[in-house]
C-alpha atoms as an extended CHARMM CRD file, in Angstrom:
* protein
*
       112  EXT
         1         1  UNK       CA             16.3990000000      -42.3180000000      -39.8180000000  PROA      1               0.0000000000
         2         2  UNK       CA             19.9420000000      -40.9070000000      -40.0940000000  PROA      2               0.0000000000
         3         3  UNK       CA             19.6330000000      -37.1870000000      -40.5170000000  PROA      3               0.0000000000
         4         4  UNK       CA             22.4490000000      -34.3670000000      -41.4020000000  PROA      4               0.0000000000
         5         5  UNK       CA             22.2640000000      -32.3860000000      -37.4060000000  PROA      5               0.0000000000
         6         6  UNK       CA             20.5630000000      -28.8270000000      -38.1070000000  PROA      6               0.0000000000
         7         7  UNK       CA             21.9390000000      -25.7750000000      -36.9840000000  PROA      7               0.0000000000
         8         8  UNK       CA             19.8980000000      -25.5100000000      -34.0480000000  PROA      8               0.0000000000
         9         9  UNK       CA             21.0910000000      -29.3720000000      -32.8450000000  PROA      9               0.0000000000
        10        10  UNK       CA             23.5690000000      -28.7090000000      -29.5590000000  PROA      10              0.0000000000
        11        11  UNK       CA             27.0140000000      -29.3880000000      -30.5800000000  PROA      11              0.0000000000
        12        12  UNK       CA             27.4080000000      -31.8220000000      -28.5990000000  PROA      12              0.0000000000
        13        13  UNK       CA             25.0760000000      -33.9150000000      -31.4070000000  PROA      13              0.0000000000
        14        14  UNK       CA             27.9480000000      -34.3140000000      -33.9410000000  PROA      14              0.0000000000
        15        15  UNK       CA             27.1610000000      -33.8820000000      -37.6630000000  PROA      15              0.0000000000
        16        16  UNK       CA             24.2670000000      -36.5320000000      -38.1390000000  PROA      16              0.0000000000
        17        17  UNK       CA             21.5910000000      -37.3340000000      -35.4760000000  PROA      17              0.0000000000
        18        18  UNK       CA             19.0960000000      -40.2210000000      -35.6850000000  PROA      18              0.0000000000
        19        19  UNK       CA             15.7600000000      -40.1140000000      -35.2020000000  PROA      19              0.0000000000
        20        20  UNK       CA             13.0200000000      -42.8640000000      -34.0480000000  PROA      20              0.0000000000
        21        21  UNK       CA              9.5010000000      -43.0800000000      -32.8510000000  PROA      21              0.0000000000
        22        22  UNK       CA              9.1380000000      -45.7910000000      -30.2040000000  PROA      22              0.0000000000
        23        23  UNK       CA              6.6850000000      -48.8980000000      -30.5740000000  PROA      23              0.0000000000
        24        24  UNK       CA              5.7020000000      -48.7720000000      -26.9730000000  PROA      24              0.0000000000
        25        25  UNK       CA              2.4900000000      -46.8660000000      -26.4690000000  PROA      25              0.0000000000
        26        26  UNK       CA              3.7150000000      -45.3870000000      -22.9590000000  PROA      26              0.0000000000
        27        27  UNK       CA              6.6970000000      -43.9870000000      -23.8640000000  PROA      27              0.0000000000
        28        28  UNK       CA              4.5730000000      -42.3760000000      -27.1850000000  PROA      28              0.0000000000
        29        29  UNK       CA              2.1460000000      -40.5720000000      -24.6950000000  PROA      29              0.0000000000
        30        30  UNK       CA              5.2680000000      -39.1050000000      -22.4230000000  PROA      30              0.0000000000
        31        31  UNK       CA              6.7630000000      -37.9070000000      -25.5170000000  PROA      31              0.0000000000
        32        32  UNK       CA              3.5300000000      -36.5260000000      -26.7110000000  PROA      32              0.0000000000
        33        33  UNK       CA              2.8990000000      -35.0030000000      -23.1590000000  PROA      33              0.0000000000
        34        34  UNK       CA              6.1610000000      -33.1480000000      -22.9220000000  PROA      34              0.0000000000
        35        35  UNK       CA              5.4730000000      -32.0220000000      -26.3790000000  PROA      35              0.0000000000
        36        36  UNK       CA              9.3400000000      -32.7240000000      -27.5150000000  PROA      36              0.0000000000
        37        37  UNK       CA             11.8780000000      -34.8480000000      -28.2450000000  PROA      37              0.0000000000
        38        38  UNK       CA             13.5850000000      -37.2350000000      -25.6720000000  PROA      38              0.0000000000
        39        39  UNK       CA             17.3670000000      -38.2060000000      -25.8920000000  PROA      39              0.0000000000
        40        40  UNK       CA             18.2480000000      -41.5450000000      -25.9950000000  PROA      40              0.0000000000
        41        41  UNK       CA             20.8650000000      -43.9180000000      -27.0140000000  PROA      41              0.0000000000
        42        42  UNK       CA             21.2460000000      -47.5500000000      -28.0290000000  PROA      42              0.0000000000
        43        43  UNK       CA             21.8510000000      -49.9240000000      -24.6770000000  PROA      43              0.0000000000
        44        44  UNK       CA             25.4220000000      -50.3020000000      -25.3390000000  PROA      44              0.0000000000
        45        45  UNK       CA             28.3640000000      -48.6300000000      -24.9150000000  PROA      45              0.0000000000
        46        46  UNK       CA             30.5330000000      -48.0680000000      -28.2540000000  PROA      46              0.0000000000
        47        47  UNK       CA             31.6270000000      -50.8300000000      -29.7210000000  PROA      47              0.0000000000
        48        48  UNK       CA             30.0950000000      -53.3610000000      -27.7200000000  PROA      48              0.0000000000
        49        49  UNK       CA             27.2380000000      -55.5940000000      -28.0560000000  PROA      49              0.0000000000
        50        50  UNK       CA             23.6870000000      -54.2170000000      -27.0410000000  PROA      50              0.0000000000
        51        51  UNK       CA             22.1480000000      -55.2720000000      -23.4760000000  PROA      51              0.0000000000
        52        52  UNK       CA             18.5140000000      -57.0210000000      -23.6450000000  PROA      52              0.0000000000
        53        53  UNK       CA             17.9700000000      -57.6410000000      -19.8980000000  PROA      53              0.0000000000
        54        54  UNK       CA             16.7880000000      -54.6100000000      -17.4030000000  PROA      54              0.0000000000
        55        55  UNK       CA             19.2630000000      -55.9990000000      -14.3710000000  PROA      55              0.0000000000
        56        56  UNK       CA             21.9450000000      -55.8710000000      -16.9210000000  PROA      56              0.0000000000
        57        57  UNK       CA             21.3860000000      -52.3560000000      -18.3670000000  PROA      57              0.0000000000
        58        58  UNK       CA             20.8790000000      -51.5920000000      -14.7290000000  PROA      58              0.0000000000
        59        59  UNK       CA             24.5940000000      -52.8790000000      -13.7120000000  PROA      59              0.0000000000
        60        60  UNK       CA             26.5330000000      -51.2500000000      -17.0940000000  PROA      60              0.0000000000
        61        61  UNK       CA             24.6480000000      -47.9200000000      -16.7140000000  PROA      61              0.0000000000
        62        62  UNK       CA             23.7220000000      -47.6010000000      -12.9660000000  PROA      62              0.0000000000
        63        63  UNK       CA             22.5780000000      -44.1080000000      -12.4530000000  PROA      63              0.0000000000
        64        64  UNK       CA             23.4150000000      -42.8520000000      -16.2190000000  PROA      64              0.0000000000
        65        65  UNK       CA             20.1390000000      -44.1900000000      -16.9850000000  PROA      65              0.0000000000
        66        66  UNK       CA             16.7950000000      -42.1970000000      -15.9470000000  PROA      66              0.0000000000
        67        67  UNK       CA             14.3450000000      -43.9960000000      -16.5840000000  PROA      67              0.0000000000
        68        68  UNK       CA             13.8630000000      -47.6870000000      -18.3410000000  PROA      68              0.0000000000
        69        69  UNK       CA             10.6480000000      -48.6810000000      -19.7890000000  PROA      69              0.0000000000
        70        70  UNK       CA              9.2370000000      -52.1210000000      -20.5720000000  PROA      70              0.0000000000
        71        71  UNK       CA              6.6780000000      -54.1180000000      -22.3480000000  PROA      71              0.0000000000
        72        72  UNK       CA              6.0560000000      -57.5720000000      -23.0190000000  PROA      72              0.0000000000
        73        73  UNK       CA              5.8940000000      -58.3590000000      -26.6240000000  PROA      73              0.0000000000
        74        74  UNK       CA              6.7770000000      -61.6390000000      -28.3020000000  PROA      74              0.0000000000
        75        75  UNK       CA              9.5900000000      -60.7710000000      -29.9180000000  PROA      75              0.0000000000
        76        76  UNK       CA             12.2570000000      -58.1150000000      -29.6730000000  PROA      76              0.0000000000
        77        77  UNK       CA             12.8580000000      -56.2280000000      -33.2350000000  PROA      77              0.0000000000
        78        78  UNK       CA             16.1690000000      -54.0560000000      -33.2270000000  PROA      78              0.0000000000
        79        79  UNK       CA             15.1010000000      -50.4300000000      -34.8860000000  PROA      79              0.0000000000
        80        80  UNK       CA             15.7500000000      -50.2000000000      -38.4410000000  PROA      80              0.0000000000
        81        81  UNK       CA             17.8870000000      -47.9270000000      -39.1310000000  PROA      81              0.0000000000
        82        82  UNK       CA             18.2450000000      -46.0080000000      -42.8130000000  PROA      82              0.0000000000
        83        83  UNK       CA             20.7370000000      -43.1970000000      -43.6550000000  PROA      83              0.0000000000
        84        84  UNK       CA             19.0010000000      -40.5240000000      -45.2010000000  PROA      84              0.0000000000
        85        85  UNK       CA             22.0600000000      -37.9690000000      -44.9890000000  PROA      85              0.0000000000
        86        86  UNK       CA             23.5480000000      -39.1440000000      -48.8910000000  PROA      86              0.0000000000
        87        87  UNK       CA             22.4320000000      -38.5950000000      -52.4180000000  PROA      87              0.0000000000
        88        88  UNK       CA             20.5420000000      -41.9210000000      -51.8380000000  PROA      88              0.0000000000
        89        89  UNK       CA             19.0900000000      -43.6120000000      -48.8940000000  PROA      89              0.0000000000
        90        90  UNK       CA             21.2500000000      -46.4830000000      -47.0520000000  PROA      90              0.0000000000
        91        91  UNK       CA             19.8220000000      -49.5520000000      -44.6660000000  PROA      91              0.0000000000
        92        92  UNK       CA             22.6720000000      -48.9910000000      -41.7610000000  PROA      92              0.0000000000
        93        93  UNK       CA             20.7800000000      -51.6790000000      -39.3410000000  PROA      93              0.0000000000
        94        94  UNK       CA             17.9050000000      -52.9510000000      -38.0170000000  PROA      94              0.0000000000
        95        95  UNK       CA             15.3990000000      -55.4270000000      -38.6400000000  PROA      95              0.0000000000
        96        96  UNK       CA             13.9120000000      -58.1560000000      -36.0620000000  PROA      96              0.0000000000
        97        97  UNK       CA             16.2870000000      -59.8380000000      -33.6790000000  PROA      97              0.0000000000
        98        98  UNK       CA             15.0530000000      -63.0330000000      -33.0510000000  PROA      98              0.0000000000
        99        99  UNK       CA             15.6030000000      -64.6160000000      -29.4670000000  PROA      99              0.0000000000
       100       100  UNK       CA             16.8990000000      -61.3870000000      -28.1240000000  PROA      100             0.0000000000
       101       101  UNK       CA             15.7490000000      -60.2650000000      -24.6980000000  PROA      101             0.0000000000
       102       102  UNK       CA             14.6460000000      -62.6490000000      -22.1040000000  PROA      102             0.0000000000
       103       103  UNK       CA             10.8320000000      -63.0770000000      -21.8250000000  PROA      103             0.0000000000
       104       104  UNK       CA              9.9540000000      -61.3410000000      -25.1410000000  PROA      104             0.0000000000
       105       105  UNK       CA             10.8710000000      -57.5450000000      -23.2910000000  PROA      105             0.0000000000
       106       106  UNK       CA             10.8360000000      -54.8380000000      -25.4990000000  PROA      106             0.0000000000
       107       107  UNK       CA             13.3660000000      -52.2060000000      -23.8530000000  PROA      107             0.0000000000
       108       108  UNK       CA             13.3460000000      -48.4300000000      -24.4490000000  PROA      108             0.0000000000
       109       109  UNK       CA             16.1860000000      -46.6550000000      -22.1300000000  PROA      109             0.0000000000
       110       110  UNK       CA             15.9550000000      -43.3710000000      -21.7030000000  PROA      110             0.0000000000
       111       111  UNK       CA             19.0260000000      -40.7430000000      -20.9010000000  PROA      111             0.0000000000
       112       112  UNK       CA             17.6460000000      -37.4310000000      -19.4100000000  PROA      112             0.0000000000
């Protein structure tokens, strides 16, 4: 979901943030355990197209990236993405992405 950024959103966050919950059931419990939200981004950098493979997320981001979790899964689906910030709700994005990583990896990247 696209969301207008509250007041209490760093400034840093711009005027709309986006907010997902992750399918992978290890990344759910860290979130739950720290009790709040992670940052995270899409595995791209602006404009360009999103990485699917761990060594190359590794080489763009190097040490930008804390921590990069995994799963097998048989099929990568991008996030779907809907902008909730007009008078009606907009799809942006998202929806499954068929042959997408290598292997069937689901990816979650997480920025610290």
């Amino acid at each position: 979901m696209i969301l207008p950024a509250g007041p209490d959103c760093p400034a840093w966050v711009g005027p709309t943030v986006a907010v997902r919950v992750p399918a992978l059931a290890p990344l759910c419990a860290l979130i739950e355990k720290l009790g709040e939200p992670i940052v995270s981004t899409s595995v791209n950098r602006s404009g360009e197209e999103a990485l699917s493979e761990v060594h190359a997320i590794r080489r763009e981001f190097g040490d930008e990236v804390d921590v990069i979790v995994t799963a097998r899964s048989r099929e990568p689906v991008a996030s779907t993405l809907v902008d909730l910030c007009g008078s009606s709700r907009r799809s942006c994005a998202g929806g499954a992405t068929p042959g997408g990583g290598r292997g069937g990896e689901t990816l979650e990247v997480v920025f610290l």
